[in-house]
ZARO-133437 format. One record per residue (C-alpha): x, y, z; residue number from 1. Coordinates in Angstrom, 2 decimals, padded with zeros to 5 digits. Last residue first. Example, Ala and Ser with C-alpha at 12.3 -4.5 7.8 and 13.67 -1.06 7.14 Angstrom:
2
- c1 c2 c3 i
- 013.67 -001.06 007.14 2
- 012.30 -004.50 007.80 1
***
This chain:
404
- c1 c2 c3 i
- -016.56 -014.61 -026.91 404
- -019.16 -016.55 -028.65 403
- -020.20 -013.98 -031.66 402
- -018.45 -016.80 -034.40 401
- -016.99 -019.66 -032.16 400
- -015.88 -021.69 -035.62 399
- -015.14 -018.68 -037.66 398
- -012.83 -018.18 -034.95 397
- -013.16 -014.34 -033.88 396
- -009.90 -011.62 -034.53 395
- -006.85 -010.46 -033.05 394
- -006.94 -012.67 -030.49 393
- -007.28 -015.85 -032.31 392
- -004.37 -018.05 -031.71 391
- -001.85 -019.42 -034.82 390
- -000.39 -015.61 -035.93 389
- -001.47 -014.03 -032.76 388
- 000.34 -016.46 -030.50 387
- 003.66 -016.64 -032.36 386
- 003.98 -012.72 -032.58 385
- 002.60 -012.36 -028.82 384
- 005.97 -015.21 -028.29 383
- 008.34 -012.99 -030.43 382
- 007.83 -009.88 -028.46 381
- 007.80 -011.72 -025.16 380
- 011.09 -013.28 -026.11 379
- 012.43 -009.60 -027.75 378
- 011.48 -008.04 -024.35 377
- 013.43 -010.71 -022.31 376
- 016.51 -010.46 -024.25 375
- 016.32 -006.34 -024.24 374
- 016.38 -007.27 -020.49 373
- 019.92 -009.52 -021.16 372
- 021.21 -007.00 -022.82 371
- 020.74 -003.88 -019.95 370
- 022.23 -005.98 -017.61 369
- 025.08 -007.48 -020.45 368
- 026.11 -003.70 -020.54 367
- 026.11 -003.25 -016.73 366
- 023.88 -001.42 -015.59 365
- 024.71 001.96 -013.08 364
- 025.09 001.53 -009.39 363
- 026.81 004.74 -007.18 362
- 030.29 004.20 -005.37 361
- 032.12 005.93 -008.06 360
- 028.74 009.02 -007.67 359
- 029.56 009.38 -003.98 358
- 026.69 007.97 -001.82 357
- 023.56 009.82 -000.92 356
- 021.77 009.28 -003.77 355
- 021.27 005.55 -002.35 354
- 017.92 005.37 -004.75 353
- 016.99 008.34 -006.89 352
- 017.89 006.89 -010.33 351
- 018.11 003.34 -009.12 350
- 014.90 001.56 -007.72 349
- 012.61 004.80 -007.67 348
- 013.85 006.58 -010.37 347
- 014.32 003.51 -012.55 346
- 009.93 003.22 -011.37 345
- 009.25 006.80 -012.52 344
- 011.06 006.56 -015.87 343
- 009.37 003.49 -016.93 342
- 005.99 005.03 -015.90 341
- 006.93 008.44 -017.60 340
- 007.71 006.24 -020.81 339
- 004.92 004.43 -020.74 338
- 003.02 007.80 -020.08 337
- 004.54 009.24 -023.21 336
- 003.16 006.53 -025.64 335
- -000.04 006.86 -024.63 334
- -000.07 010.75 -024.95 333
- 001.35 010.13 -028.33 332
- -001.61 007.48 -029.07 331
- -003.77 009.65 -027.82 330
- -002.54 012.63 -029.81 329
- -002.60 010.15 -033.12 328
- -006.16 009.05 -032.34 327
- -007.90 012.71 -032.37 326
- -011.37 012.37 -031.41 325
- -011.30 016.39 -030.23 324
- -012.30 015.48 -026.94 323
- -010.07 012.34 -026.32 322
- -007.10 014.16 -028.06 321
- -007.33 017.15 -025.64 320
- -007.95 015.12 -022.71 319
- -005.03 012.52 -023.42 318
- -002.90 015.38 -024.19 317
- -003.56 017.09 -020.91 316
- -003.13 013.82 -018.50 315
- -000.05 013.28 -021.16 314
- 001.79 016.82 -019.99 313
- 000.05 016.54 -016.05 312
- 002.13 013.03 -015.66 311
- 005.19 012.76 -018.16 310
- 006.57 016.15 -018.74 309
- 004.87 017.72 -015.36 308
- 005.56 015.14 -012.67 307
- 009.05 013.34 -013.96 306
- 010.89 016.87 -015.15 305
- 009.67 018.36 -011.78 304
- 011.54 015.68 -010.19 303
- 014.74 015.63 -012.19 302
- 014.48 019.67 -010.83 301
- 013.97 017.98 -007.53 300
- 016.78 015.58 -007.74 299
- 018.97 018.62 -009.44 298
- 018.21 020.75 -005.99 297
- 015.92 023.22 -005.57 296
- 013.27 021.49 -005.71 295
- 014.16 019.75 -002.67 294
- 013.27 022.81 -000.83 293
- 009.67 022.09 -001.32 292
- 010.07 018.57 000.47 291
- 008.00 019.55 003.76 290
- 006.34 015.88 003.64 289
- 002.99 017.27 003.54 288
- 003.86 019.90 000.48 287
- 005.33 016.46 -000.81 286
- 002.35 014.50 -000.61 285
- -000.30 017.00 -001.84 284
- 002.03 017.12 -005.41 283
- 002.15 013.18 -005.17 282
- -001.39 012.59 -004.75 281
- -002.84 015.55 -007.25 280
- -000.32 014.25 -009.90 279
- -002.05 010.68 -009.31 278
- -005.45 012.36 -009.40 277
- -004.22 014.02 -012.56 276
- -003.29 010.77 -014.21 275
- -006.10 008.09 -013.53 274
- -008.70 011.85 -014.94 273
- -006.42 011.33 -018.02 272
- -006.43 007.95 -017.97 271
- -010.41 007.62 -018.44 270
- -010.45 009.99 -020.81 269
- -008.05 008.28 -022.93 268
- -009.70 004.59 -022.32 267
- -012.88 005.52 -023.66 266
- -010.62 007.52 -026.79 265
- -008.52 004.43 -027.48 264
- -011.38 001.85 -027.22 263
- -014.03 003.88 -029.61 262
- -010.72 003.90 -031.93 261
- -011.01 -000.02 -031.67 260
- -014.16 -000.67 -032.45 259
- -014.64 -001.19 -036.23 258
- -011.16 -002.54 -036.72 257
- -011.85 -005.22 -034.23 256
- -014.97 -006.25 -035.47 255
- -013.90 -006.20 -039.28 254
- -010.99 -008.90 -038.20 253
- -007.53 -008.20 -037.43 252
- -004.67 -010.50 -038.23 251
- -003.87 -008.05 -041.26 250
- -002.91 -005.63 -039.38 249
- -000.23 -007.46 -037.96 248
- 003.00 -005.21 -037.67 247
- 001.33 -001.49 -037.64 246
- -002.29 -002.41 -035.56 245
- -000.48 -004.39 -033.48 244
- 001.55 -001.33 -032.79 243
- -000.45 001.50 -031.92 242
- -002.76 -001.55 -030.19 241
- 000.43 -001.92 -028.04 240
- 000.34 001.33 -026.99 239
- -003.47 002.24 -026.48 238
- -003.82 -001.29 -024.34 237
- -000.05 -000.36 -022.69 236
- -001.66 003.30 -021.94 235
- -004.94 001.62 -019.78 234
- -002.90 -000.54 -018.19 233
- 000.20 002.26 -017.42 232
- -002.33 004.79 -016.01 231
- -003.91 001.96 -013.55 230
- 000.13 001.01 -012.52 229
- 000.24 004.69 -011.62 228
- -002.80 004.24 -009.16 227
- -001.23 001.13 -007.60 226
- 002.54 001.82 -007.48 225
- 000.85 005.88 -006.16 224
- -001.17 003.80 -002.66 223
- 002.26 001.87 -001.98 222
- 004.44 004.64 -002.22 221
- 001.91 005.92 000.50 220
- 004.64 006.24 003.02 219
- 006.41 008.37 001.28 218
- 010.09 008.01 -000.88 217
- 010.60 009.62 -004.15 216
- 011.06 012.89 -003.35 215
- 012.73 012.02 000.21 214
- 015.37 010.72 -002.24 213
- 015.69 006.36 -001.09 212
- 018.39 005.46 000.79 211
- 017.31 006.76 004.22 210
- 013.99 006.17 003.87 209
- 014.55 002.45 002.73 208
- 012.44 -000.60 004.16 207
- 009.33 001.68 002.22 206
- 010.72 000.27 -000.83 205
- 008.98 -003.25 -000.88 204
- 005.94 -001.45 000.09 203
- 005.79 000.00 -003.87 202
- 005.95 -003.56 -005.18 201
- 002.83 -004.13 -002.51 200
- 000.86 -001.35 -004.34 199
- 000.90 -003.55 -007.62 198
- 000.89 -007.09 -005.18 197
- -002.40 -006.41 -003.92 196
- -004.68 -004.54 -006.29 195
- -003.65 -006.93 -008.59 194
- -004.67 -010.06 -006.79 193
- -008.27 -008.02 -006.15 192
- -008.26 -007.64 -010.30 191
- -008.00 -011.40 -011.26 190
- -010.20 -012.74 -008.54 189
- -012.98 -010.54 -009.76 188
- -012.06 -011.14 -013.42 187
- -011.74 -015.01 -013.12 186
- -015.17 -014.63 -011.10 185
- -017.04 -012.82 -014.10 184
- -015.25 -015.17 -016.74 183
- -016.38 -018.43 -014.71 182
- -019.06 -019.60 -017.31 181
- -016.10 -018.74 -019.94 180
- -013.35 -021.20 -018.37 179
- -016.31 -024.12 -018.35 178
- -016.93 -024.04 -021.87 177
- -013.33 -023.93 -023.16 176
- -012.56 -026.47 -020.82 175
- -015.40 -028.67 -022.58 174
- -014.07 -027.22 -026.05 173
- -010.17 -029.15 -025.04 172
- -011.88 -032.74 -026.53 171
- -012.31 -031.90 -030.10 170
- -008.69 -031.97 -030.15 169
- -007.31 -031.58 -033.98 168
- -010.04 -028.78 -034.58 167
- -010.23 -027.26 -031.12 166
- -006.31 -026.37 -031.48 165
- -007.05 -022.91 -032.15 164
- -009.64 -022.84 -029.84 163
- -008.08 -024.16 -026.86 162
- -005.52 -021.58 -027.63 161
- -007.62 -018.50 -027.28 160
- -009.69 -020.02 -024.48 159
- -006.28 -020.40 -022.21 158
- -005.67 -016.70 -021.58 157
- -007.96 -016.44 -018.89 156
- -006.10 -019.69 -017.39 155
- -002.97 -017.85 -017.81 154
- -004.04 -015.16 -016.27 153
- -005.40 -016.94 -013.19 152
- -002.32 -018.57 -012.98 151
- -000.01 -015.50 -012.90 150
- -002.14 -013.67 -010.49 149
- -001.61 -017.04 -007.75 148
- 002.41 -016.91 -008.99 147
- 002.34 -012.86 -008.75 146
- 000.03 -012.84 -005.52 145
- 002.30 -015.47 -004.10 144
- 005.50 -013.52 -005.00 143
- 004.61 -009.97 -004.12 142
- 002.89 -011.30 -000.46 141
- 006.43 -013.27 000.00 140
- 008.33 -009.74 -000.78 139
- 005.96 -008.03 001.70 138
- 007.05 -010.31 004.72 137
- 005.41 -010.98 007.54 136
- 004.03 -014.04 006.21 135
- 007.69 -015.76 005.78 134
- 006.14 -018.83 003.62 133
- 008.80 -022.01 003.71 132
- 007.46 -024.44 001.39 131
- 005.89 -021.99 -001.06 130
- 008.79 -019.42 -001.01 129
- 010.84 -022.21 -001.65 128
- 009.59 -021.64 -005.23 127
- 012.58 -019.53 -006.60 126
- 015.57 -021.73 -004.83 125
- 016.14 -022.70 -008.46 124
- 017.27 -019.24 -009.17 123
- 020.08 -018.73 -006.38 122
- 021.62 -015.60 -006.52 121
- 018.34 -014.20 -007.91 120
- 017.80 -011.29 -010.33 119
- 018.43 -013.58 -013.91 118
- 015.56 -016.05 -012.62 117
- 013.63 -012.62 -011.94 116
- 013.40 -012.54 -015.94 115
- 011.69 -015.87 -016.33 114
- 009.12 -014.61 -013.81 113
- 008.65 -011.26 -015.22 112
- 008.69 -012.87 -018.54 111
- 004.93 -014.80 -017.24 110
- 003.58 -011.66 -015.89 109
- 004.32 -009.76 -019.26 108
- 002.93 -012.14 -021.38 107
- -000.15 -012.75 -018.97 106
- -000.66 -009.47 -019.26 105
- -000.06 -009.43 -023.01 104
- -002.42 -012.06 -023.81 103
- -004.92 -010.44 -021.42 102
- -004.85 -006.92 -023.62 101
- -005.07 -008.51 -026.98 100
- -007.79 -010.77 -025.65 99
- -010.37 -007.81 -023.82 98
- -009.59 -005.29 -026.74 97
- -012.60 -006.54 -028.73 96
- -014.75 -006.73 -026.20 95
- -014.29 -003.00 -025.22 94
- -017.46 -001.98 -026.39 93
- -019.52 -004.34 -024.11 92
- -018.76 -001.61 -021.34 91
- -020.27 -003.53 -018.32 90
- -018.38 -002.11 -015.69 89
- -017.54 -006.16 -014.41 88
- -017.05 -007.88 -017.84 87
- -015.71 -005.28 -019.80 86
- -014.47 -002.19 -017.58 85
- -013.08 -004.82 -015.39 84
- -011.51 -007.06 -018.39 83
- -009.37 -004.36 -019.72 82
- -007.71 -003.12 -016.09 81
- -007.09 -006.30 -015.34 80
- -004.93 -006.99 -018.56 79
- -003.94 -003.70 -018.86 78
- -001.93 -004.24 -015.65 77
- 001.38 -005.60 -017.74 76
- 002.62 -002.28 -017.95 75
- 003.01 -002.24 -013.62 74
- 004.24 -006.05 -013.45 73
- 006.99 -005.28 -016.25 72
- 008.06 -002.13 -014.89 71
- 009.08 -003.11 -011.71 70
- 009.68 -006.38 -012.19 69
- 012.05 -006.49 -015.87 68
- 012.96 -002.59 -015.35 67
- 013.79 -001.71 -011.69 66
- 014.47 -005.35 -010.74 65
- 016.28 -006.63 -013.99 64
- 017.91 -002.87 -013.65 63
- 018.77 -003.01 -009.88 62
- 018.65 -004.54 -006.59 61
- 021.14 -005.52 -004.94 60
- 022.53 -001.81 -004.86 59
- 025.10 -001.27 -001.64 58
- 026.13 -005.27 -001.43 57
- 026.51 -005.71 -005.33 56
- 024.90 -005.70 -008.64 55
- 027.19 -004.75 -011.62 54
- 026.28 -007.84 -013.80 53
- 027.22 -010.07 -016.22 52
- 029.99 -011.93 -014.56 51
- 028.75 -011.11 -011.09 50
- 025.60 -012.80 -011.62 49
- 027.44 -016.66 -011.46 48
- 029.54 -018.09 -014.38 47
- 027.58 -021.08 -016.13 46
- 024.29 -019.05 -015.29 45
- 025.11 -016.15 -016.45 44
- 027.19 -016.97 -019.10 43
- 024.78 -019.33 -020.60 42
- 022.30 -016.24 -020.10 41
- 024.48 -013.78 -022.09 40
- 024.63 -016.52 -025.00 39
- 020.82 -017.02 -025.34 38
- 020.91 -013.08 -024.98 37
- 023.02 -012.45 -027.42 36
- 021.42 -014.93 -030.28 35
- 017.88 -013.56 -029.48 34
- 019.09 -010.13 -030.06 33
- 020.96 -011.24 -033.70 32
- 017.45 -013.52 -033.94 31
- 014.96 -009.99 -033.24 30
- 017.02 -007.98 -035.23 29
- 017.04 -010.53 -038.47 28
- 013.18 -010.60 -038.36 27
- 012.57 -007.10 -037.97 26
- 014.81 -006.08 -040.65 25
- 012.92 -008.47 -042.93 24
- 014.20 -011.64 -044.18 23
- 010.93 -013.91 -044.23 22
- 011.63 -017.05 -041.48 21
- 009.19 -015.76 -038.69 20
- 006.33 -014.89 -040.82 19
- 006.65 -018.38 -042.69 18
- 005.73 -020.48 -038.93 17
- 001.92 -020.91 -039.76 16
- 001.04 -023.75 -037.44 15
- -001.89 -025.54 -037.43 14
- -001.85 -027.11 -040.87 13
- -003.74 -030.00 -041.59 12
- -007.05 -029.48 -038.60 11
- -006.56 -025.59 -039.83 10
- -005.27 -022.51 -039.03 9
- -006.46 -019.34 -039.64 8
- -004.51 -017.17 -042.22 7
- -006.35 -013.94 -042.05 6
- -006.21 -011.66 -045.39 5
- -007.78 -008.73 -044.51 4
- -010.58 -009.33 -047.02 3
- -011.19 -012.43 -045.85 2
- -012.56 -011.37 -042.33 1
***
């Protein structure tokens, strides 16, 4: 562990705040973005949506929905899909990835909250929901299984701080002790909430055949939000490994070095089969539908682009590079099904959404929108750079050596 130089914190110093003061590029981005935003959101909520936004009565719903919700809930899903194949498969060998990958679920769920503040006309009226449950409606089933999801997360999550701040608070190792007895339930509970609310986010659009492409809109939009947000957990663990393993290397113990390419190529194979029953799904689905003579149109050559350059392209890339043990292709292949699960979801909340109407009568973000979500990724960037330089996720606690 010494020799990749691990600053753990101690009872006299629990907080090592230099990496966030040192003038590199990265550090003076992330405060001129930080600086924006924190401005963007005074205007936002001093001067109403409109004044940062291009939202109105014919799109409501749009970038903070298609990008912060949308895509934030579906790449956040590496948290359940991490801790299934651990704790409930039984593949010890993913140990190592299970706190990297639940730190930035609950990350992601948490910003996705924060970020729907932006969304609604009326952001303190957020947990009415609560006091006034409409039970027929999807949206409420999205919001409790996000808030219930959220908390069991975040309780998941809590063993990596309770240890850090074991030293100074002897007191927080009883929780400690209790939160790991219920691991196996925690994960149970943890991956039936997202089986819920990820094919529920696809429901939400089923209100809209006739604004939504027929390309883009089934009946089992539900069933493909699900299976597509199991691609995107498995990618996001690949993904942001590419990049843990580039900006804080040296947070990662022998443990985690040792087994994380057996991670990236288990998890490879395993999207690649996620990925071509999903581009089985939607390629069955439209012969049902009768949508062939979409494709001749620019939605269905936009369509084509979606299925084979960023579904059956990284299903085949992840095979290839899980077979031949090659970590940059998987990595690559990782990296494009982000993308194709970013692009999928804009196509379903803007892209492809009200294509009827003339194009000056058609939504596209304003600047401050697409500012104000760069805000939210450079907080939840920031806050996994906080949490891995005090917490350890990266690595074991000398103190709670093989106890994880």
């Amino acid at each position: 562990m010494h020799s990749h130089a691990i600053v753990i914190p101690t009872r006299d110093k629990l907080f090592n705040m230099g990496e966030f003061f040192r003038m590199s590029p990265g550090n003076i981005i992330t405060a001129i973005l930080l600086g924006i935003g924190l401005i963007l959101t005074i205007m936002r909520f001093t001067m109403g949506i409109g004044a940062v936004s291009n939202l109105s009565d014919n799109q409501p719903w749009g970038m903070w929905i298609g990008f912060d919700l949308l895509c934030g809930v579906c790449l956040a899903a590496g948290g359940y899909f991490t801790t299934v194949a651990c704790y409930v498969m039984g593949m010890k060998h993913f140990h190592s990835a299970v706190r990297p990958a639940v730190t930035t679920a609950f990350l992601g769920y948490l910003f996705v909250v924060i970020a729907l503040l932006y969304d609604l006309g009326h952001p303190l009226r957020l947990p009415y929901m609560f006091f006034f449950p409409g039970t027929t409606s999807v949206l409420f089933e999205v919001g409790l299984c996000v808030a219930t999801y959220l908390t069991v997360l975040f309780v998941e999550f809590s063993v990596a701080p309770m240890e850090w701040l074991a030293q100074k608070f002897p007191f927080l190792l009883q929780w400690r002790k209790f939160i790991n007895k219920c691991t196996i339930i925690l994960t149970i509970f943890g991956v039936t909430l997202s089986t819920l609310h990820q094919s529920s986010l696809g429901s939400l659009y089923l209100i809209a055949p006739g604004k939504l492409h027929p390309l883009w809109y089934s009946a089992f939009m539900p069933m493909f939000f699900f299976v597509s947000s199991m691609a995107a957990g498995g990618s996001m663990v690949i993904f942001e490994g590419m990049f843990a393993h580039k900006g804080v290397h040296h947070y990662m113990d022998s443990t985690h070095l040792r087994e994380a390419d057996e991670v990236v190529f288990s998890f490879a194979k395993a999207v690649s089969l996620i990925l071509f029953g999903y581009f089985l799904l939607k390629l069955t689905d439209m012969f049902v539908q009768d949508n062939m003579h979409h494709l001749l149109s620019g939605y269905g050559a936009w369509w084509l682009v979606e299925m084979f350059g960023f579904v059956l392209l990284p299903c085949l890339l992840y095979a290839k590079g899980s077979r031949e043990r090659n970590i940059k292709l998987c990595r690559f292949a990782a990296a494009n099904t982000v993308i194709g699960i970013v692009l999928n979801r804009f196509n379903v909340s803007m892209i492809a959404f009200n294509y009827a109407l003339p194009s000056s009568e058609r939504y596209f973000p304003h600047i401050m929108e697409i500012f104000i979500s760069m805000f939210v990724v450079t907080m939840i960037v920031t806050a996994y750079r906080f949490i891995v330089y005090h917490m350890p996720v990266l690595y074991e606690h000398p103190d709670f050596k093989d106890a994880h």
